[in-house]
C-alpha positions, 0 to 999 in steps of 0.5 A: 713379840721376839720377847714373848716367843723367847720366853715361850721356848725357855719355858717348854724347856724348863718344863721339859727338864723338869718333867719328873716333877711335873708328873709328880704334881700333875698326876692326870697328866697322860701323854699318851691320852689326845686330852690329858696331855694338853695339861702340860701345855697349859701349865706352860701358857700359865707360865707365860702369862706369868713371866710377862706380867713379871718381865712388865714389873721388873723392866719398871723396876730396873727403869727406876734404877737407872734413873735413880740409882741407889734411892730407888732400892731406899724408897721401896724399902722405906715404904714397904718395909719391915715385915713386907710379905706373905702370899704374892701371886704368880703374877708379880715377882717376890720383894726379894726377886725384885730386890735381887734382880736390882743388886744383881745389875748395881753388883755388876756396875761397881755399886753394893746394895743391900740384899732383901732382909737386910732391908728388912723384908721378909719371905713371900710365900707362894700360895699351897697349891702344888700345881700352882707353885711349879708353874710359878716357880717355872715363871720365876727360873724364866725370868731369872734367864732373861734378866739381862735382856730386860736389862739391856732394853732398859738401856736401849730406853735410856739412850734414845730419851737421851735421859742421863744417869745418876752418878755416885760422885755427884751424890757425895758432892751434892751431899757435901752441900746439903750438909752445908744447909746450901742447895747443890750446884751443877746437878746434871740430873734428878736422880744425883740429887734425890741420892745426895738425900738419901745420903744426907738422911743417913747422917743426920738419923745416924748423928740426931741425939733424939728424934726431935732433932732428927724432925728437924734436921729431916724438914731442912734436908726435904726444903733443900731438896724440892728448892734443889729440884725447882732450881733444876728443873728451870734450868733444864726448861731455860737451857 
């Protein structure tokens, strides 16, 4: 695809800017030799079989995004942290990278996240072999450059499903329902009202004096929302 040949040439570009290195780690490298210096270009098919695997996981990414907006980042990082990390293959992004790429695109939409340890994620760490920590890391610059493309894809996606976004505004006035103990009204999509939760939750794990309140609280919030959701989801199928 166009895709792939741009990721192709971006990567021949980095390993070609970074050939000092690539000799230092690839020693049997010999350009001159019919049969050693083929070791360059598979290093760069590595790569690539690398980026795209990683470009799948961050389009994914990305996609739960724009539909959900904040919630997404909330979610993942319920599940998966604390402490998540250790050794990631080359082919799946790092929680961080992931987590980066997410903030980069709200930071340019007006919205701030946190960042990767503030969401209590730790280091991953990318295996102790030289040659295959330079590949990785030629894949991981790559689809760093590419990120707008993917971005701008995901949009496209969006647009032609006709599938709207969540908006910060209806979040805080579902969130003001929810605090009432009423299901929202007027939801334009599932991913305000998944966002008025999170927001509900932070103020009741804020406000509880333990956590027997909390657990309460927390059931109250979760049958608000699914009611909040089946009301939702009738209307759009009776519209």
């Amino acid at each position: 695809t166009e895709f792939q040949v741009d990721l192709d040439s971006k990567l021949t570009g980095l390993h070609e800017k970074n050939i000092s290195e690539f000799k230092k780690v690839f020693r049997d490298y010999d350009e001159d030799d019919v049969f050693k210096r083929e070791i360059l270009q598979d290093s760069i098919t590595d790569a690539l079989e690398f980026a795209e695997l990683q470009a799948e996981e961050l389009f994914c990414d990305l996609f739960a995004y724009a539909l959900f907006g904040a919630s997404y980042l909330q979610a993942f990082a319920f599940i998966l942290a604390p402490g998540s990390s250790g050794y990631r293959s080359g082919k799946y992004p790092t929680y961080s990278s992931r987590i980066a790429a997410i903030t980069k695109i709200a930071s340019e939409e007006g919205l701030s996240l946190p960042d990767h340890l503030q969401l209590s994620f730790g280091q991953d760490q990318r295996g102790v072999d030289d040659r295959h920590r330079f590949t990785v890391r030629m894949a991981d610059e790559c689809i760093s450059s590419v990120l707008p493309a993917i971005w701008t894809r995901v949009l496209s996606v969006l647009e032609e499903a006709k599938l709207p976004r969540p908006v910060q505004a209806n979040a805080i006035r579902h969130a003001n329902d929810l605090t009432l103990g009423i299901p929202p009204n007027d939801t334009v999509c599932l991913g305000d009202i998944v966002n008025a939760g999170w927001l509900r939750y932070e103020d009741i794990v804020r406000a509880a004096r333990n956590s027997a309140q909390a657990s309460d609280e927390i059931d109250r919030l979760n049958e608000l929302l699914l009611k909040t959701i089946e009301v939702s989801e009738f209307k759009r199928r009776t519209k």
